[in-house]
N, C-alpha and C positions, 0 to 999 in steps of 0.2 A: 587413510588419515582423515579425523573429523574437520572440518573447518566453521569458524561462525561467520556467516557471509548474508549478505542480502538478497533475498529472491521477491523479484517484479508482479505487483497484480494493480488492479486500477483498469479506465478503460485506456483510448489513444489521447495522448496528448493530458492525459489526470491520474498519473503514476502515482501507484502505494507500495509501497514497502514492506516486506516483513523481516523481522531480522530471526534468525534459522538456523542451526545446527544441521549439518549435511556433510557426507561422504564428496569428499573432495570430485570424485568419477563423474559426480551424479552433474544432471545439468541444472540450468543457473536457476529456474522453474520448478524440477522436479520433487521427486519425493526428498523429505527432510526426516531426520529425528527427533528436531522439537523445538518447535515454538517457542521463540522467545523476545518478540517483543514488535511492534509495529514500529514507524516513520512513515509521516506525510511532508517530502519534498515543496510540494506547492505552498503549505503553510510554515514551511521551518518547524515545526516541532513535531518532538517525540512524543504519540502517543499511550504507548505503554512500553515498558522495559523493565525486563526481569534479571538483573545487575547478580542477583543471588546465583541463578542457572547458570550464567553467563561466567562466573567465576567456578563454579562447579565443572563445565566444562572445561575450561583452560586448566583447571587442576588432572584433569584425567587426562590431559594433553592436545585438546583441543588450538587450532592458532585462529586469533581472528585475523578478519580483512583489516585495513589501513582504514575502510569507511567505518566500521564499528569501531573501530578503539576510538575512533574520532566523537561518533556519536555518545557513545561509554562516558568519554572525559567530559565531552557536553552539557549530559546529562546528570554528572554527578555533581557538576560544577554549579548549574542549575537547580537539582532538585532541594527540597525545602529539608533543611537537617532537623530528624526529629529528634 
């Protein structure tokens, strides 16, 4: 099962975020299948996010985490409507 979940990079103590598409097995780090979108914790904002992917995924049956659909609603709530 796909999951869209967050995997950790940054150094100690200046966490970065990526938000990721990945085989549930896999670990919280490891390999993913695809990139989709950044978070910097320490500033509160979402760097980039790809809302199009991220629905493409959940359509082929992907589930997100509880912190991306948060991030997701945030984000759309947020971003400038073109």
């Amino acid at each position: 099962m796909v999951k869209i979940r967050l995997s950790r990079l940054g150094k100690t103590n200046r966490p970065y975020w990526r938000i990721v598409a990945v085989d549930s097995r896999k670990k919280r780090d490891g390999a993913f299948l695809d990139n989709l979108g950044t978070y910097d914790p320490i500033k509160h904002e979402i760097i980039k996010l790809n809302v199009e992917g991220i629905s493409e995924w959940v359509s082929k049956g992907a589930e997100c985490s509880a912190t991306v659909k948060k991030l997701v609603k945030n984000y759309k709530k947020l971003a400038p409507q073109a």
